[in-house]
NUDRENTOR-772058 format. One line per field, with one value per residue (C-alpha): residue number from 1; x, y, z. Coordinates in Angstrom, 2 decimals. Layout:
% residues N
num NUM/...
c1 X/...
c2 Y/...
c3 Z/...
This chain:
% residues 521
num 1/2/3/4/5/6/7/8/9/10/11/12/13/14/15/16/17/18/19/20/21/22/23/24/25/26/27/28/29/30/31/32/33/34/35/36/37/38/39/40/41/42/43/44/45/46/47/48/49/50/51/52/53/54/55/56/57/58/59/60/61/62/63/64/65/66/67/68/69/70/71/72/73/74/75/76/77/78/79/80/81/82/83/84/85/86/87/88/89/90/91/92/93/94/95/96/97/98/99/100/101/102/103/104/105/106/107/108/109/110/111/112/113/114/115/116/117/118/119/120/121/122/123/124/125/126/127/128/129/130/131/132/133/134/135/136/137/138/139/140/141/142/143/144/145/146/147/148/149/150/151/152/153/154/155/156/157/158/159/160/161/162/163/164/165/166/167/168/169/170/171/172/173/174/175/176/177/178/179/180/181/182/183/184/185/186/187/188/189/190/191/192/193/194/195/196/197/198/199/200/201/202/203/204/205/206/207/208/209/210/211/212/213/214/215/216/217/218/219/220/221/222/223/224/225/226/227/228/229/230/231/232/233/234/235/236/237/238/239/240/241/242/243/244/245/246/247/248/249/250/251/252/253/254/255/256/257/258/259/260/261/262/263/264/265/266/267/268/269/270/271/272/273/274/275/276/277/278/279/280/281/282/283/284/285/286/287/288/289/290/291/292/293/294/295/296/297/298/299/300/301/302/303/304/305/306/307/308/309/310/311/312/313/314/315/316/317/318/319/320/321/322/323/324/325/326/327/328/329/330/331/332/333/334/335/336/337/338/339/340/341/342/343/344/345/346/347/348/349/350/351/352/353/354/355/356/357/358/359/360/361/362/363/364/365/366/367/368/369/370/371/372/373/374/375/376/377/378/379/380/381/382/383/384/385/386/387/388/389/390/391/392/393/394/395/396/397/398/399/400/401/402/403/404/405/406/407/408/409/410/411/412/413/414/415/416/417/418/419/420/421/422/423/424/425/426/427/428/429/430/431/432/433/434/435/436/437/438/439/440/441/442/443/444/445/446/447/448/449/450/451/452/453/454/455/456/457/458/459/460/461/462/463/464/465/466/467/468/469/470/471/472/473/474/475/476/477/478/479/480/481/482/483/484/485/486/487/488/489/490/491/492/493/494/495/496/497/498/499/500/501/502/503/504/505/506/507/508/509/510/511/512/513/514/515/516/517/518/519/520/521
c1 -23.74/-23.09/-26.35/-27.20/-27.51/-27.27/-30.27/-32.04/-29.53/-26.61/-26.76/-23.55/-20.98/-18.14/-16.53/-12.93/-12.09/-9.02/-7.40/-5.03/-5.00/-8.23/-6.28/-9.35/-12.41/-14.69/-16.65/-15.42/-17.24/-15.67/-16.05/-19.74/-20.61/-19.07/-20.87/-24.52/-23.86/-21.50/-22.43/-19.13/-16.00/-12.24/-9.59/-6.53/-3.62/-0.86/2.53/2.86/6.10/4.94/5.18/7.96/10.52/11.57/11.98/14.28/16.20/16.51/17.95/15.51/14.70/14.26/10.87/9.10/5.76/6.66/6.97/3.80/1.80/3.24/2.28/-1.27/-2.12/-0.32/-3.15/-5.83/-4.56/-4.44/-8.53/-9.32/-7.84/-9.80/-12.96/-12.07/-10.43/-7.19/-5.83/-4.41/-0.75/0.39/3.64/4.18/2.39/-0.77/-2.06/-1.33/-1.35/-5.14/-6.37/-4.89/-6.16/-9.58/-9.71/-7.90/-10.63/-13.24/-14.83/-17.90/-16.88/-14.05/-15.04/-12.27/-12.43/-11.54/-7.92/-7.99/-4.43/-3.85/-1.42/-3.91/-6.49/-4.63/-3.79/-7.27/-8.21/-6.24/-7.30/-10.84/-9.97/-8.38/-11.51/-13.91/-12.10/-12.66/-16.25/-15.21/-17.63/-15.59/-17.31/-15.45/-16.67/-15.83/-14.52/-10.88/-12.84/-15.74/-17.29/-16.20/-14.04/-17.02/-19.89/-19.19/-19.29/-19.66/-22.77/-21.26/-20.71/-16.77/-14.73/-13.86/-10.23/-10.91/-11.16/-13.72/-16.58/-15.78/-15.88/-19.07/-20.72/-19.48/-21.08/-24.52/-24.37/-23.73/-27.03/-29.06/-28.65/-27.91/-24.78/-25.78/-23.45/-21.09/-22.70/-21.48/-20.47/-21.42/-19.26/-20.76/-18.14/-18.32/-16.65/-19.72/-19.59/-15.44/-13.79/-12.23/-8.93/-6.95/-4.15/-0.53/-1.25/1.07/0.32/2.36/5.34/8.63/10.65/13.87/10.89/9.92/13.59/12.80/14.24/10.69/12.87/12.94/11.59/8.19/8.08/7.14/3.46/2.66/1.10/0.38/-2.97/-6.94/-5.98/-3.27/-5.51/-8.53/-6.04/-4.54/-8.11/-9.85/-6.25/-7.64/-10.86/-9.99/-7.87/-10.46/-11.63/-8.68/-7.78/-8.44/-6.40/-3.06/-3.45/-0.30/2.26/4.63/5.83/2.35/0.46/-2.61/-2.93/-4.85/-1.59/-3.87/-2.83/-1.12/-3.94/-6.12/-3.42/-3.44/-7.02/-6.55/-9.22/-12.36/-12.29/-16.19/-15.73/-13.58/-16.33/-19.51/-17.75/-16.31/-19.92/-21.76/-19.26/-19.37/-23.05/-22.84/-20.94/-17.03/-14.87/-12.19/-14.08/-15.33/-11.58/-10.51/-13.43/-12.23/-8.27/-10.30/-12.41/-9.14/-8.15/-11.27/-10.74/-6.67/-8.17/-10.67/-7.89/-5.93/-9.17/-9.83/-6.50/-3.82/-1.16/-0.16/0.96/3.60/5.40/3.01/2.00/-1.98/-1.69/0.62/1.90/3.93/6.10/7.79/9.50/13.34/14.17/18.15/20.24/22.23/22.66/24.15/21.40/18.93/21.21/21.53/17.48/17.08/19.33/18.46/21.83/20.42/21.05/17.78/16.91/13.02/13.55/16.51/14.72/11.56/13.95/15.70/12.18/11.41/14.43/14.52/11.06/9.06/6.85/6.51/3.45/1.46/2.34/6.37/5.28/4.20/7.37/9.78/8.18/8.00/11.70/12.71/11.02/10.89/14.26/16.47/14.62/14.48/12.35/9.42/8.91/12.37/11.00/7.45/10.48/11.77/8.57/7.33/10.16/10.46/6.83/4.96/1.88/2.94/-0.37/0.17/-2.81/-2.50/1.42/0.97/-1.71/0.96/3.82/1.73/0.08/3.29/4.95/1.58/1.36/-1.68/-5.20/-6.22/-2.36/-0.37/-0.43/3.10/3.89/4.07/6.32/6.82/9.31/10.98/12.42/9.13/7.14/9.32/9.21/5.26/4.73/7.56/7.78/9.95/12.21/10.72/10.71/14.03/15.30/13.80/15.75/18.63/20.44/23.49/21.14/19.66/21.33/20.21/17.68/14.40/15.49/18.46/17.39/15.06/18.14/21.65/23.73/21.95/22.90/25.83/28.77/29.16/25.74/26.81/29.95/27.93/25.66/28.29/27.52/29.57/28.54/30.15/31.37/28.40/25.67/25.86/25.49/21.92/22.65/20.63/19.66/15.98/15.58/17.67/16.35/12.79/13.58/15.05/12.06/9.58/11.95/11.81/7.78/7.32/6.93/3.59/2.38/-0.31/-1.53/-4.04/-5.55/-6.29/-7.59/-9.45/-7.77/-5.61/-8.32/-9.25/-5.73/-5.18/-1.26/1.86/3.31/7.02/9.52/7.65/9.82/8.85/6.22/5.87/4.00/1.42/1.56/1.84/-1.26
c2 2.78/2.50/2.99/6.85/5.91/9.74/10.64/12.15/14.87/15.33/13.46/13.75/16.73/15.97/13.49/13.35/12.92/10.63/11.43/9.43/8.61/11.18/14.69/16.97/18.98/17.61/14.64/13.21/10.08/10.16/14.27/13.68/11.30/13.29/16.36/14.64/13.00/15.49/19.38/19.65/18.23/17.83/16.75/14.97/13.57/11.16/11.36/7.58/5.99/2.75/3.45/6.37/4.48/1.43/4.64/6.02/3.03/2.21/6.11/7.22/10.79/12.58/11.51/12.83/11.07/12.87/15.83/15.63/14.85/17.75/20.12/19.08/19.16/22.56/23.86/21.66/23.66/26.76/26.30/24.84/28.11/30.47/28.78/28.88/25.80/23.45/20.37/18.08/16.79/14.33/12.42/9.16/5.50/6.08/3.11/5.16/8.98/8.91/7.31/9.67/12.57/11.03/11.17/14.67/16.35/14.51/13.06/10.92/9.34/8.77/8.82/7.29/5.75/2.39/1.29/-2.09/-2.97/-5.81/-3.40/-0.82/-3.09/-4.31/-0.77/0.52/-2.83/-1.84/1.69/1.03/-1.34/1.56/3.45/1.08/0.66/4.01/4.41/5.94/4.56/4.34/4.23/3.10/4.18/3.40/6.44/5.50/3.36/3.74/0.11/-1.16/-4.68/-7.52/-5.76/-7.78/-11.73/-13.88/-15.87/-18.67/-16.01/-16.16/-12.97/-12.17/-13.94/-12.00/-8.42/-8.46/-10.32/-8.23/-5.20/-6.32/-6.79/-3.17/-1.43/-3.76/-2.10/1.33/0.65/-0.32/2.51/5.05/6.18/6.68/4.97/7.77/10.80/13.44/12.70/16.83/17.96/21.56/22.62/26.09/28.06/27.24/23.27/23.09/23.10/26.31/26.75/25.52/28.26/27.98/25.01/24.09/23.50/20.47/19.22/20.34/18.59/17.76/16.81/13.81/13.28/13.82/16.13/17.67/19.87/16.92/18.04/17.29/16.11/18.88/19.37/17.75/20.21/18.81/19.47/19.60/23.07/21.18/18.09/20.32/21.98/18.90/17.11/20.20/20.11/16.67/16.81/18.99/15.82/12.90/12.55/11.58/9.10/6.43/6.68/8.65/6.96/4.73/6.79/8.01/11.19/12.86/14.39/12.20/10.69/11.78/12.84/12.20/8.67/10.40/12.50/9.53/7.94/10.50/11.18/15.26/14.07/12.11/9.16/9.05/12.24/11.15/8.16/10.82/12.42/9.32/7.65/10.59/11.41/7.67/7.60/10.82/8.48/9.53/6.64/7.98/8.28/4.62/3.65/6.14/4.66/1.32/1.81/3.14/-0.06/-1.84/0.45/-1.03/-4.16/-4.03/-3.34/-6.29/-8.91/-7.87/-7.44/-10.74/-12.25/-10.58/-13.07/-11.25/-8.76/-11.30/-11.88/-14.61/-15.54/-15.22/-18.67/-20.43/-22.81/-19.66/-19.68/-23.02/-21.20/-20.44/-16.88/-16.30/-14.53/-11.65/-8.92/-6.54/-7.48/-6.10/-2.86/-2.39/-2.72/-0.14/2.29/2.42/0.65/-2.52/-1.32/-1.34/2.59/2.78/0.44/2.25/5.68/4.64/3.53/6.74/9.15/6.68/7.27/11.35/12.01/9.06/8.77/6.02/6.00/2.44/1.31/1.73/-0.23/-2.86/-2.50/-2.67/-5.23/-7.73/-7.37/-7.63/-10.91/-12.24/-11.14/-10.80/-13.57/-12.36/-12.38/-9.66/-9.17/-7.16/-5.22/-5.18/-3.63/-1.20/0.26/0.53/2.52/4.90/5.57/8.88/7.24/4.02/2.19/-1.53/-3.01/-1.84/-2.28/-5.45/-6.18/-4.90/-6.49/-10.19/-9.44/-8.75/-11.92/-14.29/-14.90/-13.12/-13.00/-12.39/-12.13/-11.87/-15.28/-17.50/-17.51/-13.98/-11.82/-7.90/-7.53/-4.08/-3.46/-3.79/-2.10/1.13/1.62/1.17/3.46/5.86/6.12/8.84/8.43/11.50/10.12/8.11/11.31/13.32/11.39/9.10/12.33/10.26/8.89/12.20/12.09/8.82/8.83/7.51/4.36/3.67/4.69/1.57/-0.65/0.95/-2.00/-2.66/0.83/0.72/2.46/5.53/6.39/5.97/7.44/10.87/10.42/10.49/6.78/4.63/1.66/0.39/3.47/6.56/3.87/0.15/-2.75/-4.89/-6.84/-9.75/-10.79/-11.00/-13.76/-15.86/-14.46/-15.40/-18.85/-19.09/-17.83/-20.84/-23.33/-21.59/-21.34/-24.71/-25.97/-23.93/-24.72/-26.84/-24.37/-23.03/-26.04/-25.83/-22.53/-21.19/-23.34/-20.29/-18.45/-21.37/-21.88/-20.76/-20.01/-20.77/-24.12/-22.22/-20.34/-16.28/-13.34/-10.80/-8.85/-5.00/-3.50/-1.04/2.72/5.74/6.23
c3 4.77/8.47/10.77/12.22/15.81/16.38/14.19/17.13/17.81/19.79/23.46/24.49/25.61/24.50/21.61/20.73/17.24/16.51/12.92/11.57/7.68/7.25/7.32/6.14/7.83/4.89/3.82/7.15/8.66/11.99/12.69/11.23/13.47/15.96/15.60/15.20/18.79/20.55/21.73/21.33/19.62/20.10/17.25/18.10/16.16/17.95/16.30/17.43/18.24/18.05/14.00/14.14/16.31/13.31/11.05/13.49/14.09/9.88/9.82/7.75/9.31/5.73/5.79/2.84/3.90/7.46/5.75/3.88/7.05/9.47/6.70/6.42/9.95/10.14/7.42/9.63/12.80/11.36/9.59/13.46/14.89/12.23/13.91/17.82/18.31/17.83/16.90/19.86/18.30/20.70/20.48/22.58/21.78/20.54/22.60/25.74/24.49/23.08/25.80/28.29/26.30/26.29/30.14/30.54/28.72/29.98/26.82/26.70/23.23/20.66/16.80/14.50/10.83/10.35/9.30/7.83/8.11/10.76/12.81/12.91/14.26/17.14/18.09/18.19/20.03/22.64/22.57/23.21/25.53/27.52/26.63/27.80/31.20/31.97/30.36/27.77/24.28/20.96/17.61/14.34/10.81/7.25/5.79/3.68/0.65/-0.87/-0.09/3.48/3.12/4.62/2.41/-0.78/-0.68/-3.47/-3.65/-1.65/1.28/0.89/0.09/-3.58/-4.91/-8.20/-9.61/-12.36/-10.07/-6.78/-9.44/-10.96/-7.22/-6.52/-9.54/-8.86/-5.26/-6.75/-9.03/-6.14/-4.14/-7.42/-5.60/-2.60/-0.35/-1.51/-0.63/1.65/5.64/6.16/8.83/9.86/12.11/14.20/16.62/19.21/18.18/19.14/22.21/23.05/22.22/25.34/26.62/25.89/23.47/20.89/17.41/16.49/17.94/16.42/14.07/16.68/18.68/16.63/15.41/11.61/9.39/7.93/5.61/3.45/-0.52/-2.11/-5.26/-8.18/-7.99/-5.08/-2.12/1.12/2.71/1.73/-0.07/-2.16/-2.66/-3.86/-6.58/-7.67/-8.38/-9.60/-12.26/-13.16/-13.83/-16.97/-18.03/-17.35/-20.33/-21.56/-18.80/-20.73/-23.89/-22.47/-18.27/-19.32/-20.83/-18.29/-19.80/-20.01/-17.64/-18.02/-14.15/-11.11/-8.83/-6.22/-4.78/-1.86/-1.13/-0.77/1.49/3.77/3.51/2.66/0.04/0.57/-2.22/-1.49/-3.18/-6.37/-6.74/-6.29/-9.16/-11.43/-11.22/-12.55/-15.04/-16.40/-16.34/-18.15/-21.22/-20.06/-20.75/-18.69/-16.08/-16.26/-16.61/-13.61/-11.36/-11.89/-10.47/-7.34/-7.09/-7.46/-4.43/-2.29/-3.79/-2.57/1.03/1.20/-0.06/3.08/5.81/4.78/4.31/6.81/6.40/3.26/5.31/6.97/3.82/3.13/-0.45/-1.25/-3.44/-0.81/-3.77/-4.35/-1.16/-2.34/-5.14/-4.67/-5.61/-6.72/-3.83/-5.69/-3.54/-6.27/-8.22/-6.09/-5.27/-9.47/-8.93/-6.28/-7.68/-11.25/-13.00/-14.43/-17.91/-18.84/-19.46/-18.66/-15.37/-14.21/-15.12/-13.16/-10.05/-9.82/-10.14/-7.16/-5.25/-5.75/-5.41/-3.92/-6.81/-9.70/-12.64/-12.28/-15.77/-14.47/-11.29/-12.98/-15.28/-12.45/-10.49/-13.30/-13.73/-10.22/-10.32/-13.72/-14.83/-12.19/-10.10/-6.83/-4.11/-4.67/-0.78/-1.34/-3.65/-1.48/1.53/-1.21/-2.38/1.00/2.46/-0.72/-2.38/-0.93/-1.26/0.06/1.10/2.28/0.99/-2.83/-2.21/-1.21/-3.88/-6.56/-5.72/-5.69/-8.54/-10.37/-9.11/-10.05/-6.06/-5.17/-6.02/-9.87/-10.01/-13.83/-14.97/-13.96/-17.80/-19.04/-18.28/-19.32/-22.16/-20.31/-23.78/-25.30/-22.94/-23.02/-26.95/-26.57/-23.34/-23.62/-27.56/-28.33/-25.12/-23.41/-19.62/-20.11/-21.48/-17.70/-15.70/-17.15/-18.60/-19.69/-22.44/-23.31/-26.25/-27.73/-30.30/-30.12/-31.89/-29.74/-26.23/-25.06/-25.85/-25.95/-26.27/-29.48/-31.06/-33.21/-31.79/-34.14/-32.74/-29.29/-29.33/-31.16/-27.78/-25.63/-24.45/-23.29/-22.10/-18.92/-17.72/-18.29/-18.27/-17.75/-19.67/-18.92/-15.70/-17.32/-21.15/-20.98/-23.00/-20.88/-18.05/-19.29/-19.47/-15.92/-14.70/-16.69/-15.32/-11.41/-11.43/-12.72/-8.95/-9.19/-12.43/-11.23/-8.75/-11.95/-11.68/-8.05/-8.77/-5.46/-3.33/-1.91/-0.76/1.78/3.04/6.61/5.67/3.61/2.72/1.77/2.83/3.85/4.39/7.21/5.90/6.33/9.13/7.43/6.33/8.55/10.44
């Protein structure tokens, strides 16, 4: 837990608090900093350009994630308001708008939490730069994981390379402290501890403003804002339990929902893991399972604090960058649009395209056969992901998509591959999610639907199937596909042997594709 350098009460005016991925009033490290050191505090949110413009320039102004964010800090205005104060929404470069802001109101200090992403960094180098110049302090603090990224080493001071150790260090710090490092950042907040609201300001900037279309449509289910985020993990506490046993079938409703809510920060995750430890102390092995995917979230974030090339495109084991990856443009576009043939890959793909969201288990699914059976490159599918998931997040993206493709750290070994045909009669038994959203197969049976172009006709032609025309034929046959892909990774089928030797290379020996700058804010 970061120091209390403020434990002596407030000794300072006036503190600006920066949000960016933390879009709450609660459990807050930055605003409870804030308020133990300031008499007063001011909240601020830069729209920043610097992260807007490529969105602009790629034509992508239906936003969901845009849409997500203006509606939370509308609800954060409004709860400001109800109390006496406002939200600052600035839009400009965030480099120059915050520190402008800073000096307008005549603040002594800015609070932020960390980001961890190598863009972010540089941005809020140069921000406290600007700070500094004009004697302005600015305090960082961990608030977006549970366990900040240099806390765990391995016993030979390195960073951890694989999930089971790094996990096993977590829970031994957990046990020290008895869960203490995840208690409450209290943020008391009153009308006498904000800034008055100023006259004649604004509450956010409009949507021609920013040049998004915010009319863009949530997903089912998914409500923007601390209210929404409150409901939605409330909803899934009934259900953790059950985690566990149901977390990888796509078609229930056996999953959190709340990955977006953590990427935004409408939800504190030191709150999910207050509630996940006690529960799997308590004996819940649902809870023990849920806790876990958020250590692998904390986990994600340390692999790239530690190791920002993967951020460039770069391959955690740099062996991997010497593999060539087939260039098939129409087999990527049959990818990214859902008509490879293969019903549970193409049914994940479209959910993805119409409502930005994907289950894990169909992640995992789809990434293996970008890579393993269509052979290509999984930076594009890195690209993909990252311009179409809500809760796109580029250090568990990141961690995903190089895990999938046995490039990054505790990564799927080279040699096994997911059997798409196998893995949808086991995860999506009777059809049900195939069914939601490939309706041209709806009326398959549960024997036919994982593999169409193995049903006999009669049965297809009673569906209403045709294969070629209302669905296609599988771009690929697996098999084949499966040994193209031993014979392209044997150029890194020594790189077992070399084990750890990735984690002390300063950079890639191969071919790297452009990376992707992080998330938004």
């Amino acid at each position: 837990m970061a120091p209390n350098p403020d434990s002596h009460g407030p000794d300072l005016e006036l503190g600006l608090v920066w949000l960016r991925r933390d879009l709450r009033l609660q459990d807050h490290a930055a605003l409870h900093h804030a308020l133990r050191r300031c008499r007063r505090v001011q909240l601020a949110f830069v729209f920043d350009t610097d992260i807007l413009r490529p969105l602009l320039e790629q034509g992508l102004r239906a936003d969901r994630r845009l849409r997500f964010i203006h509606a939370s800090l509308l609800e954060l205005d409004g709860e400001l308001r109800r109390q006496g104060g406002a939200l600052w929404a600035l839009h400009g470069s965030a480099a120059g708008e915050l520190p402008a802001l800073a000096r307008r109101l005549g603040v002594q200090a800015v609070f932020v939490n960390r980001d961890y992403e190598p863009f972010a960094q540089r941005r809020d180098a140069a921000v406290s730069g600007e700070l500094a110049a004009s004697g302005i302090e600015f305090h960082a603090f961990d608030d977006q994981v549970m366990v900040p990224p240099p806390a765990l080493r391995t016993g030979q001071g390195r960073p951890y390379g694989v999930f089971t150790p790094y996990k096993n260090a977590w829970m031994a710090r957990m046990r020290a402290c008895e869960g203490a490092e995840l208690a409450e950042r209290v943020c008391p907040l009153s009308s006498h501890r904000l800034l008055p609201l100023p006259e004649g300001l604004v509450p956010l900037p409009e949507p021609a403003q920013l040049g998004f279309d915010l009319q863009a449509e949530l997903p089912e289910g998914v409500e923007p804002g601390s209210r929404g985020a409150h409901r939605a993990w409330e909803a899934f506490q009934a259900r953790l339990d059950e985690y566990a046993s149901a977390r990888d079938f796509p078609a229930r409703e056996a999953t959190s929902g709340l990955s977006v809510h953590l990427r935004f920060g409408t939800l504190s995750v030191r709150e999910l893991g207050r509630h996940a430890w006690r529960a799997m102390l308590e004996g819940s092995e649902g809870a023990a399972v849920w806790l876990s995917e958020l250590v692998w979230r904390d986990f994600y974030a340390q692999v790239l604090f530690h190791h920002p090339q993967v951020a460039q495109g770069r391959s955690f084991r740099p062996a991997y960058d010497r593999i060539e990856w087939e260039q098939a443009p129409g087999l990527l576009q049959a990818w990214c649009e859902g008509r490879t043939g293969y019903p549970l890959v193409d049914a994940a793909m479209r959910e993805l395209l119409a409502s930005g969201r994907m289950h894990n288990r169909l992640r995992m699914v789809v990434a293996s056969f970008l890579c393993k059976d269509l052979g290509l490159d999984w930076r594009l599918g890195e690209a993909h992901f990252a311009r179409w998931l809500l809760d796109f997040d580029l250090a568990s993206n990141n961690g995903g998509w190089q895990w999938a493709s046995s490039s990054g750290c505790d990564a799927q070994p080279w040699f096994r591959i997911f059997n798409p045909v196998e893995q949808s009669r086991r995860f999506d038994p009777d059809g049900q999610y195939i069914r939601a959203w490939l309706p041209e197969l709806a009326g398959l049976d549960a024997a036919a639907i994982h593999a169409p172009w193995l049903a006999e006709p009669a049965r297809l032609r009673a569906a209403g199937v045709e294969l070629g025309k209302s669905y296609p034929l599988p771009v690929v046959d697996h098999a084949q596909a499966r040994l193209r892909t031993l014979q392209r990774y044997a150029v890194v089928r020594d790189d077992a042997a070399r084990g750890a030797q990735a984690l002390k290379s300063p950079g890639p020996r191969g071919r790297a594709g452009p990376g992707t700058q992080g998330g938004l804010f």
